[in-house]
C-alpha positions in Angstrom: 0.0 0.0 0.0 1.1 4.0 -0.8 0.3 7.0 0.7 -2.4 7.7 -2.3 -4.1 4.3 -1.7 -4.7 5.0 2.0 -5.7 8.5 1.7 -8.3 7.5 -0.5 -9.6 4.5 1.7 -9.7 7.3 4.4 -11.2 10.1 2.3 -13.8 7.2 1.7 -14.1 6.3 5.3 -13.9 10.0 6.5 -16.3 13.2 5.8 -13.5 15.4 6.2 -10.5 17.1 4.5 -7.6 14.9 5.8 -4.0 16.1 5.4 -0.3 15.0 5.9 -0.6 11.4 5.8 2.0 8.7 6.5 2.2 5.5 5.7 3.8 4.1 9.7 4.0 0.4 9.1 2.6 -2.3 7.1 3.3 -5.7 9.0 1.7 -8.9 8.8 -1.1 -8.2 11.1 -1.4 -4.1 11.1 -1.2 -1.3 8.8 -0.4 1.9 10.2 -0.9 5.5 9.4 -1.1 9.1 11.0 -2.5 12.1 9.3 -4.6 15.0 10.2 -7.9 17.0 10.8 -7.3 20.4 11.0 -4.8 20.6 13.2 -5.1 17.3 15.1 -3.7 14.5 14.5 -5.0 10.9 14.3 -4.0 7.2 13.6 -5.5 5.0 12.0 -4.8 1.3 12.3 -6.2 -1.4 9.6 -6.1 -5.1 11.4 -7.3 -8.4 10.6 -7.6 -9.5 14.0 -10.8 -10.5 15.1 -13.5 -8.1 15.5 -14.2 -8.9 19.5 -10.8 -8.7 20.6 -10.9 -5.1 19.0 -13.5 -4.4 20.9 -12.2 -5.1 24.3 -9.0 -3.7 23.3 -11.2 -0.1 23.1 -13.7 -0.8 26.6 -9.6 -1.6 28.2 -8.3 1.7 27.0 -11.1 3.7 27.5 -11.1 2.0 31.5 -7.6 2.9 31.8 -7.8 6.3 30.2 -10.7 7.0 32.6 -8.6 5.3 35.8 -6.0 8.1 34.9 -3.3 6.3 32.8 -2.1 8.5 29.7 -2.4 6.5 27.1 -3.3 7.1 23.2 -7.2 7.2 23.3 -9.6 5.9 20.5 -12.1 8.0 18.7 -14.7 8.0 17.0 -15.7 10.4 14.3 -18.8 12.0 14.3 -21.7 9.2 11.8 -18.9 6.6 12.3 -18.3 3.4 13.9 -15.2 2.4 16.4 -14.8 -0.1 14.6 -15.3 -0.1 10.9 -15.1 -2.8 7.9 -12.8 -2.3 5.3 -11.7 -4.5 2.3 -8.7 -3.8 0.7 -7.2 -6.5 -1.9 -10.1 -9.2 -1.1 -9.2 -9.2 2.1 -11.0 -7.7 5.4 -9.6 -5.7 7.8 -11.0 -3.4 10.9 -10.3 -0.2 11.2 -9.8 1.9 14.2 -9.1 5.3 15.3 -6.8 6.9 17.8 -5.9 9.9 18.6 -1.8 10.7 17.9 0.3 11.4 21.5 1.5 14.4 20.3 5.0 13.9 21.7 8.1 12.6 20.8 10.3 8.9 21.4 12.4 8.9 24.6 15.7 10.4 23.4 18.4 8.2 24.3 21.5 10.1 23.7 19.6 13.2 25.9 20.3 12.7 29.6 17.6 15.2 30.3 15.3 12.8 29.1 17.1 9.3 29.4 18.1 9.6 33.0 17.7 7.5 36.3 14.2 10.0 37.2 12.9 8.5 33.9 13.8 4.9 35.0 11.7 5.4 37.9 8.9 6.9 36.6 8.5 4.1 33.5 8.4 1.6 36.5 5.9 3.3 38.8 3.8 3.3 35.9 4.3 0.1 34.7 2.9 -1.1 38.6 0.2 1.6 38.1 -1.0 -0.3 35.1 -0.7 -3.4 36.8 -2.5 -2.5 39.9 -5.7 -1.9 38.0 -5.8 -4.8 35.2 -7.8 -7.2 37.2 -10.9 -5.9 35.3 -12.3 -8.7 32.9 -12.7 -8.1 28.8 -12.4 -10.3 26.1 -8.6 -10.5 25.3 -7.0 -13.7 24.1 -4.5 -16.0 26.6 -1.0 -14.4 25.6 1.9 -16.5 24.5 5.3 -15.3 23.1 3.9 -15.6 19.3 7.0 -17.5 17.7 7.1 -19.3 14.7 9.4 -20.5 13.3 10.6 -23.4 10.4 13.7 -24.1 12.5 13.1 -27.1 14.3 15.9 -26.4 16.6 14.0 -23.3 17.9 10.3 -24.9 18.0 12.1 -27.1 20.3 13.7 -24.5 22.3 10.2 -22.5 22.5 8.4 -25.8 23.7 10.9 -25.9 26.4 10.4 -22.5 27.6 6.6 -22.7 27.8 6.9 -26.0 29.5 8.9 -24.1 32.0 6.7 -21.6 32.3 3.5 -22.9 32.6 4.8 -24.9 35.6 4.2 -21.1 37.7 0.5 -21.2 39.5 -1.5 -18.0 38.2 -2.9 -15.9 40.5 -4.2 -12.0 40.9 -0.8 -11.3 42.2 1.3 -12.2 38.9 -1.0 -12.6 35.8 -3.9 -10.3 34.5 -4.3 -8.2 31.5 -0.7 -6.4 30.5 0.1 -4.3 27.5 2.6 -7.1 26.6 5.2 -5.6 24.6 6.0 -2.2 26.4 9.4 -1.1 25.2 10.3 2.5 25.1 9.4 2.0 21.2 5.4 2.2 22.2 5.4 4.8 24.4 6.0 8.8 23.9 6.8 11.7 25.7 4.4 14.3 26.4 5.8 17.1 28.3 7.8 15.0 30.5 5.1 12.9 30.8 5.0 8.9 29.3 2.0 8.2 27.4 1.7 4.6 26.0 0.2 3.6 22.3 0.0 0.2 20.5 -2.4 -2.1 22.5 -2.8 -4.5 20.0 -1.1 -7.1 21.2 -2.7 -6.9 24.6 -3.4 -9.8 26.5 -3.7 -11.6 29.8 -0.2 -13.4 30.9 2.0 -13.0 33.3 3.2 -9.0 34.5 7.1 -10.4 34.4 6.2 -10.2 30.6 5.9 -6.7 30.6 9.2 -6.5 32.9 10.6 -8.4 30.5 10.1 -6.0 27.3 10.9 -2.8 29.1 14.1 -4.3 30.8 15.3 -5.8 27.9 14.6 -3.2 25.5 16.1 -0.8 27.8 19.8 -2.5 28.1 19.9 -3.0 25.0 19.5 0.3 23.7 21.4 1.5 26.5 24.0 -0.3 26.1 24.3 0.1 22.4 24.3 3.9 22.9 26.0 4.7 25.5 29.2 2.0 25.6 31.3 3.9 27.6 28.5 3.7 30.0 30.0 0.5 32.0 27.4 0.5 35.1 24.4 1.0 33.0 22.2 -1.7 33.4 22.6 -1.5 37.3 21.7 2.2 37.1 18.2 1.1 35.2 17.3 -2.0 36.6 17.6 0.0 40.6 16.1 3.2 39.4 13.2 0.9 37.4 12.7 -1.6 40.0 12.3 1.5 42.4 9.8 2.6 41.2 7.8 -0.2 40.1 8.0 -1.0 44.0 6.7 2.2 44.7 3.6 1.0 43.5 3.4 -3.2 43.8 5.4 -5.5 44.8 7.9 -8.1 43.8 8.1 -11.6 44.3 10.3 -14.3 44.3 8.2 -16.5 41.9 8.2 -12.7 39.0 11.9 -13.5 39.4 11.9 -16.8 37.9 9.2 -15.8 35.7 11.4 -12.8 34.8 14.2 -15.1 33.5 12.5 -17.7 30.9 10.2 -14.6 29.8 13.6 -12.7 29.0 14.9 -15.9 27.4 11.3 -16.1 25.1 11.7 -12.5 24.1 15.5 -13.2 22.9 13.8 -16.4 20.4 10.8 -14.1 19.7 13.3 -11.2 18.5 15.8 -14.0 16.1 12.1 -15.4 14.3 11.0 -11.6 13.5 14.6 -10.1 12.7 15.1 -13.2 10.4 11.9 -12.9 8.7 11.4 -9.4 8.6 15.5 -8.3 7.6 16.6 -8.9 4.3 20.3 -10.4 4.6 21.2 -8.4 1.1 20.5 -4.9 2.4 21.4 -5.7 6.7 23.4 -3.3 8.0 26.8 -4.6 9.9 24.7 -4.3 13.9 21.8 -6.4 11.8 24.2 -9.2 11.2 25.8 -8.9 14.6 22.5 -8.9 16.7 21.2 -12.0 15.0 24.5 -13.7 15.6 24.2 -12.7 19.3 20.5 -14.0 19.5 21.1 -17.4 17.4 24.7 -17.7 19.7 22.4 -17.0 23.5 19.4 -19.3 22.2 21.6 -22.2 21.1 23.8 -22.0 24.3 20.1 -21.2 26.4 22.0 -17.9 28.4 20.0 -16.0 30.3 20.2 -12.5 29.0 21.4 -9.6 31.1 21.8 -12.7 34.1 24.8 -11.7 36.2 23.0 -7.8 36.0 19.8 -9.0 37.3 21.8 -10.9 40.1 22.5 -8.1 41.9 18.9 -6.8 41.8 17.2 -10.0 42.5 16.7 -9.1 46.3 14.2 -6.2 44.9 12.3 -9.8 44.1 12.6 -11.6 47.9 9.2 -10.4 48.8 6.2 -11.6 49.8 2.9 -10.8 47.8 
């Protein structure tokens, strides 16, 4: 799809002049654009997912919106639906509205924005958001979503899952979690983090969403500021701070922690290797997939020896 293609499905969609579109991301599931109304700007997202899990996506954001959490709201146009069927290429999508953030990414080379305050505050709200997901709407079961025609690493998922499906769940580790909340799906609002990207939204475990934001974290952290030798300490106890500020840890999130960490590492190889093309991968392409295939095959735990000398944040009861 082009930018002309989508601004005429919208112009189709939409009884109003619509401006400045962009073409975000087509993936296998979504395609993503921004444009505007006057002088506000929108997103629209086109996904093939079914129609009732798009629906209690919107009732969750709209009941976290309303419980205070600044998030990237839907809307509805005026003669519209929420939720609206389009058919592009014989094939059926939804479409849904949202309104844009407004803001920025996190800027990681800006230490008045990628700083130990920041750590803190992406982990109080990471609790917040926690603390109020016991509500019930119709989201699918998560699971880490990899496939894959290697063998060698359906076997290594099976593993994993075996592992951790062996952990009891209760209201105190598993409910409905954004799921893959990396600094990627969030923006920055006048110093404020406002989330986007709900899609994937599910109910599983909250160590997942630990898992994403620490992982993410170190290693853009750690790819951008080298010199930076005590870096992922300096997160992890500013992040952990503050997501204890709000909820606490266990024991049991620790060891969840670990084989999620270890799934998002086998997730990350089966979507770099079928979304990069080896012909035009630049030299840290080839270099993180031979780090991922080199960690799964010899099953390290990433980040391990960092998150050993946070693990008493996790000796808690719940």
């Amino acid at each position: 799809m082009n930018v002309e293609e989508m601004n005429n499905i919208l112009k189709s969609v939409i009884n109003s002049e619509i401006y400045e579109i962009n073409l975000q991301s087509e993936g296998f599931q979504n395609i993503v654009a921004t444009f505007k109304i006057d002088e506000s700007q929108y997103v629209a997202r086109f996904s093939d997912k079914k129609k009732k899990w798009i629906e209690a996506e919107i009732l969750w954001l709209d009941y976290l919106h309303n419980k205070g959490i600044r998030l990237a709201a839907p809307v509805q146009f005026e003669g519209l639906e929420k939720i609206i069927e389009i058919t592009m290429n014989q094939e059926r999508y939804w479409l849904t509205f949202f309104h844009h953030t407004g803001g920025h990414p996190v800027n990681v080379l800006e230490s008045t924005e990628w700083n130990g305050e920041f750590f803190y505050r992406w982990g109080r709200l990471l609790a917040t958001l926690h603390n109020i997901s016991g509500a019930s709407f119709d989201r699918p079961e998560g699971n880490a979503n990899i496939r894959s025609d290697e063998k060698w690493v359906n076997d290594y998922y099976k593993h994993l899952n075996k592992k951790l499906i062996n952990f009891l769940k209760t209201p105190n580790n598993f409910g409905l979690i954004h799921k893959d909340l990396h600094q990627g799906n969030f923006h920055m609002v006048d110093g404020e983090i406002v989330l986007f990207d709900f899609d994937d939204c599910a109910y599983y475990f909250f160590a997942q969403d630990l898992a994403v934001s620490i992982y993410h974290a170190l290693w853009t952290g750690t790819s951008f500021h080298p010199e930076w030798d005590d870096f992922p300490h300096y997160f992890l106890t500013y992040f952990l701070k503050g997501y204890l500020s709000m909820r606490q840890l266990s024991e049991e999130m620790y060891g969840q922690l670990i084989i999620l960490l270890q799934l998002r590492e086998l997730f990350l190889y089966t979507l770099f290797k079928e979304q990069w093309n080896p012909e035009n991968m630049e030299d840290w392409q080839f270099e993180k997939l031979r780090e991922l295939e080199s960690n799964i095959i010899e099953k390290r735990i990433p980040y391990e020896k960092e998150l050993e000398k946070v693990k008493h944040y996790f000796i808690r009861s719940v």
